[in-house]
PDB file of N, CA, C and O in Angstrom:
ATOM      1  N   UNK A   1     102.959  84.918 124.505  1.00  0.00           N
ATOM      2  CA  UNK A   1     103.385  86.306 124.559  1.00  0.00           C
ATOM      3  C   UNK A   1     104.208  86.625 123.317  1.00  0.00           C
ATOM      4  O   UNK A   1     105.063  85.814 122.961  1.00  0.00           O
ATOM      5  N   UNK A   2     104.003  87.787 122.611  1.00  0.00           N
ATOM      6  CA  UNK A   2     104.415  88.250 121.489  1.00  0.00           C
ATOM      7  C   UNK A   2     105.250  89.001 121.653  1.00  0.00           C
ATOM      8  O   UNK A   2     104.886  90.070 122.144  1.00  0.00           O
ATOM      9  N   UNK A   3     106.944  88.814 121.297  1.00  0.00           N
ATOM     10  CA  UNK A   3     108.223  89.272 121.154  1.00  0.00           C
ATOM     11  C   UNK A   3     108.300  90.906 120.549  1.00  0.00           C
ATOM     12  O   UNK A   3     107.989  91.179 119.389  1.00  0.00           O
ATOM     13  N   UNK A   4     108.706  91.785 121.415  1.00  0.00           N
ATOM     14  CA  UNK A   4     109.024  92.916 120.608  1.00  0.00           C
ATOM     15  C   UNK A   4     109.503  93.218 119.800  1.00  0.00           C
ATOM     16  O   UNK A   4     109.830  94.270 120.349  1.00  0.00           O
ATOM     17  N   UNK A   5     110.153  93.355 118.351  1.00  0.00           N
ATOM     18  CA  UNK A   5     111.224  93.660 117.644  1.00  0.00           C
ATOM     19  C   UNK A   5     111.031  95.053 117.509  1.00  0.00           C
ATOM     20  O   UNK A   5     109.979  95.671 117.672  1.00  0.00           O
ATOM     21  N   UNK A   6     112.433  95.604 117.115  1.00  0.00           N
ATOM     22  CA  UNK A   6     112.611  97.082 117.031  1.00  0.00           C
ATOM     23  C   UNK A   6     112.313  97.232 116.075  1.00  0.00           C
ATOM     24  O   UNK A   6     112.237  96.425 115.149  1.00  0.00           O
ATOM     25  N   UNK A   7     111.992  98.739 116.132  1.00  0.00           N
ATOM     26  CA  UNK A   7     111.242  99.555 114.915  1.00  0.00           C
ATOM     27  C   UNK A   7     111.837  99.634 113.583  1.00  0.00           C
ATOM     28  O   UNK A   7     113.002 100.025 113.525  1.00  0.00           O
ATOM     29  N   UNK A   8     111.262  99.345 112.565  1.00  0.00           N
ATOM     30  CA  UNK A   8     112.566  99.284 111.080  1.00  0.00           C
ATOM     31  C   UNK A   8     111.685 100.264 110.793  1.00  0.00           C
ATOM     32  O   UNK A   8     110.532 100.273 111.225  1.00  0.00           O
ATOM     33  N   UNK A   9     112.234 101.234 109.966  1.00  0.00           N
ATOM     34  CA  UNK A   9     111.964 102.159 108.959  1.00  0.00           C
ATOM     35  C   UNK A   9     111.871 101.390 107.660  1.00  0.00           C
ATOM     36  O   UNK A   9     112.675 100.575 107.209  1.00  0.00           O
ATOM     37  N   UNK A  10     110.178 102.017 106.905  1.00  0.00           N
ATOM     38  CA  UNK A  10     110.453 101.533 105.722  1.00  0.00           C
ATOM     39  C   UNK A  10     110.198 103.218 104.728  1.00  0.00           C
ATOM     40  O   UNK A  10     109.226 103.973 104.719  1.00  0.00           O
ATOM     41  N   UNK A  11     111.018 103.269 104.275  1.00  0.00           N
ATOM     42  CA  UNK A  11     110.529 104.490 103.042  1.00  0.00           C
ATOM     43  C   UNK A  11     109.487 103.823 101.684  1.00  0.00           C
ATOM     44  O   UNK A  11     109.820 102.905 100.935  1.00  0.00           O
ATOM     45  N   UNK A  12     108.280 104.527 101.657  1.00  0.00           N
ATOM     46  CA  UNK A  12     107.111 104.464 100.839  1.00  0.00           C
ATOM     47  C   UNK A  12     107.730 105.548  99.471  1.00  0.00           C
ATOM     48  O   UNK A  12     107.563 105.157  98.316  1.00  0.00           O
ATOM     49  N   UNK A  13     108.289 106.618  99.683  1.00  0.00           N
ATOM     50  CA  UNK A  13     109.057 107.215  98.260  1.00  0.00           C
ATOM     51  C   UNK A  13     107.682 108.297  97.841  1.00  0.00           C
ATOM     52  O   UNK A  13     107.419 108.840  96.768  1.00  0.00           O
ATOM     53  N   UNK A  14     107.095 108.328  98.934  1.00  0.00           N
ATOM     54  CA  UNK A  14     106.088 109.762  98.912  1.00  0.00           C
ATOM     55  C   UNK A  14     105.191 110.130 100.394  1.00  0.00           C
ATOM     56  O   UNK A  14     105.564 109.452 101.350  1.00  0.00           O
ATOM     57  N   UNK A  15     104.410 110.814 100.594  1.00  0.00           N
ATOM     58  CA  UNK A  15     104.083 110.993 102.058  1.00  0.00           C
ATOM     59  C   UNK A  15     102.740 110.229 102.682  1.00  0.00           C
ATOM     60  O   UNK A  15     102.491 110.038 103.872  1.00  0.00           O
ATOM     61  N   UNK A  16     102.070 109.907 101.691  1.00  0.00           N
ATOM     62  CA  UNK A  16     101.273 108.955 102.220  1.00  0.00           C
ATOM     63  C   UNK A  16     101.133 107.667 101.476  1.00  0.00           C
ATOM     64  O   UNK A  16     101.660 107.393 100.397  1.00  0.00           O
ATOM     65  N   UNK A  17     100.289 106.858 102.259  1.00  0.00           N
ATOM     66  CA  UNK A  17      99.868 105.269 101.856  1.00  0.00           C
ATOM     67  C   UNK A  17      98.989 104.520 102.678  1.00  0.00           C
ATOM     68  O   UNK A  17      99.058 104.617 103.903  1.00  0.00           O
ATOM     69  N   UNK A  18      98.034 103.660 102.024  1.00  0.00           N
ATOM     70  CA  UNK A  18      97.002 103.084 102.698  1.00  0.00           C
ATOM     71  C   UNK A  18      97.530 101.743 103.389  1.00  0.00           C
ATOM     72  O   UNK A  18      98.110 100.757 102.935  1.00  0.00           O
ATOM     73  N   UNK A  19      97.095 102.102 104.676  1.00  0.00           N
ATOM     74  CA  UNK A  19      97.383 101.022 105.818  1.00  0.00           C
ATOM     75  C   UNK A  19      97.524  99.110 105.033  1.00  0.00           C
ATOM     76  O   UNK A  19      98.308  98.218 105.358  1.00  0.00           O
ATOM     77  N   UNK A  20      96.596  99.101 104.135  1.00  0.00           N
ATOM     78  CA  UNK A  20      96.878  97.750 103.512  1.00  0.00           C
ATOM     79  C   UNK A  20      98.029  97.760 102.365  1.00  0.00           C
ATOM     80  O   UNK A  20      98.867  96.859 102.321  1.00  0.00           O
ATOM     81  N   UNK A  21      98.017  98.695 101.562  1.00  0.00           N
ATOM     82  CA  UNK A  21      99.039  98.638 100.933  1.00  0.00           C
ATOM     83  C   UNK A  21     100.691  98.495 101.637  1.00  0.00           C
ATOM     84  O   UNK A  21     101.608  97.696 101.445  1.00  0.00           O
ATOM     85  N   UNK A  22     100.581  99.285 102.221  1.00  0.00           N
ATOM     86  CA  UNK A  22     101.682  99.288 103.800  1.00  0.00           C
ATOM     87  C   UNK A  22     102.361  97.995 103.949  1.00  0.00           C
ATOM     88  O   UNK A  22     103.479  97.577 103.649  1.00  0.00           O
ATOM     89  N   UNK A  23     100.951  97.322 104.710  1.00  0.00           N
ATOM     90  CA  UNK A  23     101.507  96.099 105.375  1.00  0.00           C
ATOM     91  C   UNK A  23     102.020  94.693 104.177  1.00  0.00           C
ATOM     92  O   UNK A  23     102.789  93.760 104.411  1.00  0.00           O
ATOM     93  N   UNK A  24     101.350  94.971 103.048  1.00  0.00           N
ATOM     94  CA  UNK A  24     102.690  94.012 101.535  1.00  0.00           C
ATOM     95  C   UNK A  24     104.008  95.031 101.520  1.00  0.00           C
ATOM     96  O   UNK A  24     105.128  94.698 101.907  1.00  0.00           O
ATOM     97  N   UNK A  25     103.664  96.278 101.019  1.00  0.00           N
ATOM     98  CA  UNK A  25     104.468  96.632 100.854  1.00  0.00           C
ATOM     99  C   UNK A  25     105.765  96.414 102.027  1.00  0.00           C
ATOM    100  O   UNK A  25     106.903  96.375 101.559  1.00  0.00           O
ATOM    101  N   UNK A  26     105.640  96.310 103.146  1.00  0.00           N
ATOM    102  CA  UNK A  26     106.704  96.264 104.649  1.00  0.00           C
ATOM    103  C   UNK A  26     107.026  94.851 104.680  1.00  0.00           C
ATOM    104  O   UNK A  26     107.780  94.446 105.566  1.00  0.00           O
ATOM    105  N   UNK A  27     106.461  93.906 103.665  1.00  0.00           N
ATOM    106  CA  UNK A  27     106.650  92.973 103.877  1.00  0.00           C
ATOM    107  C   UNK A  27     106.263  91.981 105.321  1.00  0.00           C
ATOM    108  O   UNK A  27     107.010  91.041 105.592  1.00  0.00           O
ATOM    109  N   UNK A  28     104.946  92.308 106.271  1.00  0.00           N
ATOM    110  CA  UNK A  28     104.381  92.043 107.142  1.00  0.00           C
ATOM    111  C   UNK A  28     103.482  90.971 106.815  1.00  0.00           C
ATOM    112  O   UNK A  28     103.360  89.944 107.484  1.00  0.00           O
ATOM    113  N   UNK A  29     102.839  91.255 105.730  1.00  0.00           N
ATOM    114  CA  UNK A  29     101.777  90.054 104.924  1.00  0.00           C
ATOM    115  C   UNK A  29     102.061  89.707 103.793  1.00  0.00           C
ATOM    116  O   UNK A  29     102.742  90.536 103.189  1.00  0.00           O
ATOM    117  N   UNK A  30     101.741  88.543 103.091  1.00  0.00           N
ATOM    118  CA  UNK A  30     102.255  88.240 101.610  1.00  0.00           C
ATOM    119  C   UNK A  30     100.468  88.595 100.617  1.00  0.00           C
ATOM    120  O   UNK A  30     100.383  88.309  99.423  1.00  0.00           O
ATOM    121  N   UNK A  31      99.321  89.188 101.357  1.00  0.00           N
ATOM    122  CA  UNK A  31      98.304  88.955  99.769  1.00  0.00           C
ATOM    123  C   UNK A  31      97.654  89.684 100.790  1.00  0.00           C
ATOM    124  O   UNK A  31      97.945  89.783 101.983  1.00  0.00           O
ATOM    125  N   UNK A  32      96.395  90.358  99.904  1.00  0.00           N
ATOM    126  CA  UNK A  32      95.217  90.740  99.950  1.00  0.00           C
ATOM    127  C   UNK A  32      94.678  90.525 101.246  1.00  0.00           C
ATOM    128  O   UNK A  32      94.749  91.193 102.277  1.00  0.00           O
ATOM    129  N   UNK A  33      93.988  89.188 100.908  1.00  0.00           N
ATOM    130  CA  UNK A  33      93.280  88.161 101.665  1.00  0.00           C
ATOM    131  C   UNK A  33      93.841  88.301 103.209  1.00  0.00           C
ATOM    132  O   UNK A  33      92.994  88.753 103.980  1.00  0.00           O
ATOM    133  N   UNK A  34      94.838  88.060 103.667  1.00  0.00           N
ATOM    134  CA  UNK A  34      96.072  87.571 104.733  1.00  0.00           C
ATOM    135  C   UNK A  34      95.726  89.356 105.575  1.00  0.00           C
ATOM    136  O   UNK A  34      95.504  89.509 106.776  1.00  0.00           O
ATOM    137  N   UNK A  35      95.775  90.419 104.581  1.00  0.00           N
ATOM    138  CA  UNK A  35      95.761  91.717 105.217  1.00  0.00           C
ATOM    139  C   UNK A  35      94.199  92.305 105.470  1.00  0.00           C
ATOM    140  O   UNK A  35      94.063  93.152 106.352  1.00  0.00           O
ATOM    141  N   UNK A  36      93.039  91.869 104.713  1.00  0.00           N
ATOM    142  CA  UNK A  36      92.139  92.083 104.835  1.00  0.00           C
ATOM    143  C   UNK A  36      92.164  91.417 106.428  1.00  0.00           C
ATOM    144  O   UNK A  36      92.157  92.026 107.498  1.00  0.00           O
ATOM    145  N   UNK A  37      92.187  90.395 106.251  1.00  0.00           N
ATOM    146  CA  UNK A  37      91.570  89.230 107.413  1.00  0.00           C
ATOM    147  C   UNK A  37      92.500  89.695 108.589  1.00  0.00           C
ATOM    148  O   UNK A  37      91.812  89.862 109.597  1.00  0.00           O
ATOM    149  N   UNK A  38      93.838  89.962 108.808  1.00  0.00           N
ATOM    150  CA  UNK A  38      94.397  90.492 109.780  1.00  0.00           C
ATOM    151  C   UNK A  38      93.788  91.919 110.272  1.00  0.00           C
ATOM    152  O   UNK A  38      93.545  91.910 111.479  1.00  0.00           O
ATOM    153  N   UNK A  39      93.455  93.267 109.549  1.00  0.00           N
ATOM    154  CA  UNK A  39      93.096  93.913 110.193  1.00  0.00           C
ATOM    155  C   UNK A  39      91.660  93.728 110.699  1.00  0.00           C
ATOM    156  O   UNK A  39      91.422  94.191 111.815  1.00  0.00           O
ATOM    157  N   UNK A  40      90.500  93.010 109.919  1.00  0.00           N
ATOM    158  CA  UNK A  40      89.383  92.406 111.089  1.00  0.00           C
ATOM    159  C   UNK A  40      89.395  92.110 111.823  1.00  0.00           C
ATOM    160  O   UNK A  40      88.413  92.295 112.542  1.00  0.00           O
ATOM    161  N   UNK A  41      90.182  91.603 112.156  1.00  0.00           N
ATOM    162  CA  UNK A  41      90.581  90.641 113.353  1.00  0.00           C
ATOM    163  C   UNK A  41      91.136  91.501 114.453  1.00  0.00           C
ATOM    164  O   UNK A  41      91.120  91.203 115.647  1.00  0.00           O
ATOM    165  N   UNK A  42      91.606  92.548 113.951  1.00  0.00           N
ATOM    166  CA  UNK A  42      92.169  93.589 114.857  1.00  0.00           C
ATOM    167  C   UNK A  42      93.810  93.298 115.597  1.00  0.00           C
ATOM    168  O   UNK A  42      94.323  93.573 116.682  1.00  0.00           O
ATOM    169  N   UNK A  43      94.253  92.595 114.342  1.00  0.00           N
ATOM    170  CA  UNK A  43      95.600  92.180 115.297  1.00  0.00           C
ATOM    171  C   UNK A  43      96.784  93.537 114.774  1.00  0.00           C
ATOM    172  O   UNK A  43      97.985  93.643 115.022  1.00  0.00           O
ATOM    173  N   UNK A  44      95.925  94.385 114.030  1.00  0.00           N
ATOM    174  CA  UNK A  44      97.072  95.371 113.403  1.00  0.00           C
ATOM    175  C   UNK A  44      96.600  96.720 114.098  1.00  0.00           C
ATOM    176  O   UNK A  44      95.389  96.933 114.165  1.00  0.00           O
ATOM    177  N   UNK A  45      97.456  97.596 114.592  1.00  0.00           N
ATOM    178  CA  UNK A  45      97.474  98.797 115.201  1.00  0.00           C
ATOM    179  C   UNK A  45      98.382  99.982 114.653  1.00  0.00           C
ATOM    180  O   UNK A  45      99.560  99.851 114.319  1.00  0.00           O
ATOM    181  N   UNK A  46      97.658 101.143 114.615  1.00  0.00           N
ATOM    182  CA  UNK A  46      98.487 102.207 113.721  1.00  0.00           C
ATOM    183  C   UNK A  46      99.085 103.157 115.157  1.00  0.00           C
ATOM    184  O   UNK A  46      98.253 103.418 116.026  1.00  0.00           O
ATOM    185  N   UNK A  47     100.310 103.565 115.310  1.00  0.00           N
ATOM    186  CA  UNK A  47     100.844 104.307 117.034  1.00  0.00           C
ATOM    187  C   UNK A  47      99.882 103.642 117.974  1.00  0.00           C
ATOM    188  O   UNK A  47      99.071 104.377 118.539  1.00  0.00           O
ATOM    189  N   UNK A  48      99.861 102.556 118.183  1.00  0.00           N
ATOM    190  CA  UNK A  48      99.305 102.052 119.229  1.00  0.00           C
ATOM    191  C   UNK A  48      97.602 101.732 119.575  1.00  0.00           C
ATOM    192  O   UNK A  48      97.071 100.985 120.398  1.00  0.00           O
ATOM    193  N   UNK A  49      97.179 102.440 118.793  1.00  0.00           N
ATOM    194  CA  UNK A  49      95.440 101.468 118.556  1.00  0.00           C
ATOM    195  C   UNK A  49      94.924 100.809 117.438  1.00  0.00           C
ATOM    196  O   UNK A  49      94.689 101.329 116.347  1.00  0.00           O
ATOM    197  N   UNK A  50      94.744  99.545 117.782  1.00  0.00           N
ATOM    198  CA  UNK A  50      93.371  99.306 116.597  1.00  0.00           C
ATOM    199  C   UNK A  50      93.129 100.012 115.708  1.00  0.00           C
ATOM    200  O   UNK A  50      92.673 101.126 115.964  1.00  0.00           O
ATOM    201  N   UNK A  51      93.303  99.694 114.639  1.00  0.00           N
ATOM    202  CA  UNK A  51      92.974 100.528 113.584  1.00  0.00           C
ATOM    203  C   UNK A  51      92.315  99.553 112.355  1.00  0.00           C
ATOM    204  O   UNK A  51      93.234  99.150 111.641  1.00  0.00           O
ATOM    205  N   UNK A  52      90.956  99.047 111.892  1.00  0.00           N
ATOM    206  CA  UNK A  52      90.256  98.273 111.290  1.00  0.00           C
ATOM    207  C   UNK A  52      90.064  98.620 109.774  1.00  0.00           C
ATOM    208  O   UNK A  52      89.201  98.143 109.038  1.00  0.00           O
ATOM    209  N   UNK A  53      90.880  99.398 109.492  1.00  0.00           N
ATOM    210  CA  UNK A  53      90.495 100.244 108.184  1.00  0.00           C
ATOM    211  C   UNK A  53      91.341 100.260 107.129  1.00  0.00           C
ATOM    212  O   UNK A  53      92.173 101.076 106.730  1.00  0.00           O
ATOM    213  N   UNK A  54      90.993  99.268 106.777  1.00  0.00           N
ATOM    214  CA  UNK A  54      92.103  98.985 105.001  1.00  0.00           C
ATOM    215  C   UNK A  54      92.907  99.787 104.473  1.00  0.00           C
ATOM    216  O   UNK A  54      94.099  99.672 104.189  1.00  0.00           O
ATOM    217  N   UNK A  55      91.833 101.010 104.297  1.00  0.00           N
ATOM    218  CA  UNK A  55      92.048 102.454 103.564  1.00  0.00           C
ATOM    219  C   UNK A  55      92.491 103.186 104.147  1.00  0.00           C
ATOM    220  O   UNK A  55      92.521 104.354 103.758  1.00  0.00           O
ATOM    221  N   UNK A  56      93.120 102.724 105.549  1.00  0.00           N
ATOM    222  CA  UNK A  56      93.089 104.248 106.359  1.00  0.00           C
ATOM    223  C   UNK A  56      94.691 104.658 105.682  1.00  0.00           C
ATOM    224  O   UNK A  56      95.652 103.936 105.416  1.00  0.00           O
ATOM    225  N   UNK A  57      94.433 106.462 105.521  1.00  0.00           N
ATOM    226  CA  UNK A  57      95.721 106.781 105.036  1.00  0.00           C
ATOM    227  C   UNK A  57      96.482 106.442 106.100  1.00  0.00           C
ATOM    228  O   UNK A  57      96.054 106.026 107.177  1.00  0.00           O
ATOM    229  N   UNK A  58      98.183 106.707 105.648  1.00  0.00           N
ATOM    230  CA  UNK A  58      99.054 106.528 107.100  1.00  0.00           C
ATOM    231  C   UNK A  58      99.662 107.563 106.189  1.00  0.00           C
ATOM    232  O   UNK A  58      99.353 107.842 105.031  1.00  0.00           O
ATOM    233  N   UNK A  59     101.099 108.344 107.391  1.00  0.00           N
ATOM    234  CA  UNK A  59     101.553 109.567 106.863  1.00  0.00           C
ATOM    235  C   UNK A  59     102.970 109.201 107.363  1.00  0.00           C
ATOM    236  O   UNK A  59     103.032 108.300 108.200  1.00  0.00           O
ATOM    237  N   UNK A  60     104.305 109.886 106.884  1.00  0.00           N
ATOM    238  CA  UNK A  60     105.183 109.539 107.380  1.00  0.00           C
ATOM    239  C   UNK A  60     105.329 109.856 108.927  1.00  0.00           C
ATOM    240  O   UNK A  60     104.957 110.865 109.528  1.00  0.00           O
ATOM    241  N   UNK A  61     105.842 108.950 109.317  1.00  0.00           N
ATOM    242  CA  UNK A  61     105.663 109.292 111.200  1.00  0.00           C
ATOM    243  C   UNK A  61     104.943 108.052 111.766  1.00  0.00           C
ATOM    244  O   UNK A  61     105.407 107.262 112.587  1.00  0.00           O
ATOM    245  N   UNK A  62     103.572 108.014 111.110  1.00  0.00           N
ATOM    246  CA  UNK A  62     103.311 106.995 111.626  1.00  0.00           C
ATOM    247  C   UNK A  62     103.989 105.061 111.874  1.00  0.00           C
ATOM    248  O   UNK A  62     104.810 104.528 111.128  1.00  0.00           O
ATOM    249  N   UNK A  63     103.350 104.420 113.067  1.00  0.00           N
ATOM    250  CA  UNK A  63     104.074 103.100 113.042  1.00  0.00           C
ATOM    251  C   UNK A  63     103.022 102.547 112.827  1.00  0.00           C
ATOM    252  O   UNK A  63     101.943 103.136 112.879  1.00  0.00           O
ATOM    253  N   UNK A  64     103.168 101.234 112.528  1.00  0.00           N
ATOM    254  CA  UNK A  64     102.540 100.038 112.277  1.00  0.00           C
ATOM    255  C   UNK A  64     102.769  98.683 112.980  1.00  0.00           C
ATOM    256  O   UNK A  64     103.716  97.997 112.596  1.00  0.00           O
ATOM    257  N   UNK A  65     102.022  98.267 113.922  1.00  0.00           N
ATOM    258  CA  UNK A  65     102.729  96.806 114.877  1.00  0.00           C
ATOM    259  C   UNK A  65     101.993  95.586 114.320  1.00  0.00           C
ATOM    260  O   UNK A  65     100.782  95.759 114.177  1.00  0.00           O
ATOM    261  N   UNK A  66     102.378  94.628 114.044  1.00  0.00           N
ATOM    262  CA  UNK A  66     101.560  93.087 113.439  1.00  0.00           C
ATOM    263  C   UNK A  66     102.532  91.939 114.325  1.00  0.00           C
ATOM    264  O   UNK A  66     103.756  91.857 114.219  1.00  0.00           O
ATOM    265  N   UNK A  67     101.558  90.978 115.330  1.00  0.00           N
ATOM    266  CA  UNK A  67     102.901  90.335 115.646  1.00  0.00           C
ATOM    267  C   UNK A  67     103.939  90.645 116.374  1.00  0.00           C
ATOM    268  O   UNK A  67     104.783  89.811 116.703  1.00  0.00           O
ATOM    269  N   UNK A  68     103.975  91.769 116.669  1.00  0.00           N
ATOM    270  CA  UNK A  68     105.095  92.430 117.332  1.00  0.00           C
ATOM    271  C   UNK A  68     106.210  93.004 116.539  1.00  0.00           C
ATOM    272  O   UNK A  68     107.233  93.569 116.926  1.00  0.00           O
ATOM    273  N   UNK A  69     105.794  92.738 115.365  1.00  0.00           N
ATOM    274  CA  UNK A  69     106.768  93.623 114.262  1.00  0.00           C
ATOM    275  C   UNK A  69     106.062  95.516 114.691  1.00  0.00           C
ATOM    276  O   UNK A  69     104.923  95.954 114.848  1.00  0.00           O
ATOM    277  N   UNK A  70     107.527  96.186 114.742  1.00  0.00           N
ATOM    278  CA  UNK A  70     106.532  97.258 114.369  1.00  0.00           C
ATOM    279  C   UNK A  70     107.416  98.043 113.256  1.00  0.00           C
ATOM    280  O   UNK A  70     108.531  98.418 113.618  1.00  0.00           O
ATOM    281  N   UNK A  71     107.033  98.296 112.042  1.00  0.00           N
ATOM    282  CA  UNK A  71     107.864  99.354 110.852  1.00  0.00           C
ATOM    283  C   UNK A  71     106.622 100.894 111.462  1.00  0.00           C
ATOM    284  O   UNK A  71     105.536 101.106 112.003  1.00  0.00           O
ATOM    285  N   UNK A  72     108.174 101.781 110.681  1.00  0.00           N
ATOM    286  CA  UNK A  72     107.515 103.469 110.623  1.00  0.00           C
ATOM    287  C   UNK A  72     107.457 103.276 109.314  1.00  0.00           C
ATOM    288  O   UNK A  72     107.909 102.362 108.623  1.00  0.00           O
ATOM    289  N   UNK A  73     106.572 104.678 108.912  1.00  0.00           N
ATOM    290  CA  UNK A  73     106.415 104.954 107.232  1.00  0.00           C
ATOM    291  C   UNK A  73     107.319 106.102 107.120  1.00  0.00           C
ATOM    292  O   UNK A  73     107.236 107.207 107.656  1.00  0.00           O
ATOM    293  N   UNK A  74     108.383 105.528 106.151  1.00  0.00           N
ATOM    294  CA  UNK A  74     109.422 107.144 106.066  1.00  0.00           C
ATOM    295  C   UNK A  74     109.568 107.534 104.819  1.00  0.00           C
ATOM    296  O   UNK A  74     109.458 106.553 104.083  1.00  0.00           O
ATOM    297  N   UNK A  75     109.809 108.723 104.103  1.00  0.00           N
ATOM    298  CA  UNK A  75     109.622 109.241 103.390  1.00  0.00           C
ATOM    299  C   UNK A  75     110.764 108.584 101.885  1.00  0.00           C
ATOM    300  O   UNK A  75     110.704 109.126 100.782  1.00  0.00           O
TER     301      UNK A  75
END
């Protein structure tokens, strides 16, 4: 069973960003590879679903859970 941690805010320093860039940038994954292969796998969710899509924009507001980490994207 996977531990909840509370939500950290991370500020991106504009209003959007792609779900993979995100998860280096939040410090959730360390490479490429590690974030490709995690969202196939489907262990990453954007507000609460599955979300398989490298590219998918995210906007401020949105969360991100890996692991039970979950960061928001803040401005």
């Amino acid at each position: 069973m996977t531990t909840q941690h509370p939500i950290r805010d991370v500020p991106i320093g504009s209003e959007m960003i792609r779900l993979g860039q995100f998860l280096k940038f939040a410090g959730l994954l360390d490479s490429g590879g590690d974030v490709k292969e995690a969202i196939i796998d489907g262990f990453v969710s954007v507000n609460g679903e599955v979300d398989r899509r490298r590219g998918r924009q995210l906007k401020v507001g949105d969360v991100v859970s890996l692991d039970g980490h979950r960061v928001r994207v803040c401005p």
